[in-house]
C-alpha positions in Angstrom: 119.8 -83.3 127.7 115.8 -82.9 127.0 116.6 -81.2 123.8 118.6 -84.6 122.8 115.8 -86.7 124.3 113.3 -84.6 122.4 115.1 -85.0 118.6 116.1 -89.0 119.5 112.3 -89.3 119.6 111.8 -87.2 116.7 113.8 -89.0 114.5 111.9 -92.5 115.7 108.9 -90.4 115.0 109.8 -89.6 111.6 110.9 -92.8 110.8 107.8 -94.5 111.7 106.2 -91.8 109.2 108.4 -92.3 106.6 108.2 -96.1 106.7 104.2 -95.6 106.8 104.4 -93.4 103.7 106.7 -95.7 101.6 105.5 -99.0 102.6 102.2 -98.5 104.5 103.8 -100.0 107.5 103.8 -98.6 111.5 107.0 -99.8 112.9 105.8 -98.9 116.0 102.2 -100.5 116.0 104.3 -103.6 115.1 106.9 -103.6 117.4 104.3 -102.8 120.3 101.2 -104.9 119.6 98.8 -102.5 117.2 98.5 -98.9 116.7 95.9 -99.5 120.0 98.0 -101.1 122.7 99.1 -99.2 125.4 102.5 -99.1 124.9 102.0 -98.0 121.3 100.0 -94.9 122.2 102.3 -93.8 125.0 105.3 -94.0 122.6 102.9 -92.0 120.1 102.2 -89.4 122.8 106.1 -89.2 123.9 106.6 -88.3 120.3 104.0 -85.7 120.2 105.7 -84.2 123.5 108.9 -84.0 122.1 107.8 -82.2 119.1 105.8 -80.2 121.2 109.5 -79.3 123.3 111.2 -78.7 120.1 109.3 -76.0 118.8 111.3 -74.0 121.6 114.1 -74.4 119.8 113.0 -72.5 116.8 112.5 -69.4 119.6 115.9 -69.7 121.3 119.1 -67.9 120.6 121.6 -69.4 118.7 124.4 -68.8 121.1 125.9 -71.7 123.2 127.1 -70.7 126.1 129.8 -73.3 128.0 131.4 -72.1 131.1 134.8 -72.7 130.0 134.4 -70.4 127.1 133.3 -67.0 127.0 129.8 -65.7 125.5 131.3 -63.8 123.4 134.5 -63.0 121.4 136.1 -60.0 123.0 
């Protein structure tokens, strides 16, 4: 569920960037107040966390384990 939580906020993340890049506008600052508000920054520092999550995922194993299907193929 974390990991979900974690890209969900990457995706705003990158999205914000993007629109930055292209139009030289911050969704966020906009949506929240300015890049300086409170609410901005804590969405800003969400973001960070969840990026900061998701390099885990670039360590883990590939294989899903469920528990209604084995780990591996026997």
């Amino acid at each position: 569920m974390l990991d979900k939580i974690s890209l969900i906020l990457l995706i705003i993340g990158g999205l914000n960037w993007g629109s930055i890049g292209v139009f030289q506008f911050d969704i966020v600052a906009w949506i929240c107040g300015g890049q300086t508000s409170v609410i901005s920054r804590i969405i800003y520092t969400l973001v960070a966390l969840a990026a900061i999550w998701c390099i885990s995922l670039l360590f883990r194993d590939d294989a899903v384990f469920h528990e209604d299907k084995p780990a591996f193929n026997e």
